[in-house]
Structure formats: C-alpha cells, structure tokens
C-alpha positions in Angstrom: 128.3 90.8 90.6 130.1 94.0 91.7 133.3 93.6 93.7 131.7 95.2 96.3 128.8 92.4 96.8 131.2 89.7 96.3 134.0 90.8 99.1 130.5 91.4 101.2 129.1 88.4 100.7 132.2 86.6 101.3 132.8 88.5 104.6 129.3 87.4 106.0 129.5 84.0 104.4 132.8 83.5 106.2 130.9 84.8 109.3 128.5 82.3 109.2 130.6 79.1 108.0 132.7 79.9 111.3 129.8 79.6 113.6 127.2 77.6 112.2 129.7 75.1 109.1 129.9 72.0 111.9 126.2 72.0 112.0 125.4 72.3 108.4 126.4 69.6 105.2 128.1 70.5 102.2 124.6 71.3 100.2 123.4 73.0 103.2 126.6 75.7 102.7 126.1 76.0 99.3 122.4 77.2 99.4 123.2 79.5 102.6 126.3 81.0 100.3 123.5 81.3 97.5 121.3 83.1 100.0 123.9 85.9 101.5 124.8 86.6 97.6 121.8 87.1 97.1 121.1 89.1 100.4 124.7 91.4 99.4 123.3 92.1 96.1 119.6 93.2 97.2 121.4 95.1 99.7 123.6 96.8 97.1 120.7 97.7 95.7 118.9 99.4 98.5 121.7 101.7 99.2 122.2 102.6 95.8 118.8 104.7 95.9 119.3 108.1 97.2 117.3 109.9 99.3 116.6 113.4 100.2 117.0 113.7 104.2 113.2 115.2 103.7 112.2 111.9 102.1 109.9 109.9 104.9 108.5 106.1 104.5 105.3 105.2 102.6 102.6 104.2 104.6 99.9 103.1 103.5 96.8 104.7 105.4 93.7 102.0 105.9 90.7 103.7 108.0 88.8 101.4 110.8 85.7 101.1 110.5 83.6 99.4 112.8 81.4 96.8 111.3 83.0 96.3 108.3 
C-alpha cells in the first residue's frame, strides 16, 4: 500500500472511529478500517488515470422503442 493510501485511509478511518466507534464493536471497526483501505486504494487508483480536459464520460446510448 502506498504511503499516500495509508495516511488517507488513516485520516478518514480516524474520522469515522470519532463519530460513529461508541456505536460500533471491536469487529465492527475492523471491517469498516478494511473498507476505507480499500476505498483509499480504489481511489488512488482513479486519480492516477489521466485525462485530457477534452476527454468526456461514456455513455452508453440505448434507443426507446415502443413495444419492445
């Protein structure tokens, strides 16, 4: 895991654990920490593709046609 993801995840981790850690158990923690790795790292990932500012979203064209 890049430094970058971990001091991210940790961040929003420590976020969470402030707000929500009375309501949750010990196992509960550990699978949202699990989670917001794993959410820092997809993230990393997203940003790391670059894009032209020309560049616009996919979309995937489905014609109505009525009947059918």
């Amino acid at each position: 895991m890049a430094k970058n993801t971990r001091s991210e995840s940790t961040i929003l981790f420590k976020m969470i654990q402030e707000e929500y850690g009375k309501y949750l158990t010990t196992a509960e923690l550990k699978e949202v920490h699990e989670e917001v790795e794993d959410l820092a790292n997809n993230s990393m990932s997203l940003r790391a593709v670059k894009l032209a500012n020309n560049v616009e979203p996919f979309i995937v064209f489905k014609p109505y046609r009525r009947g059918k």
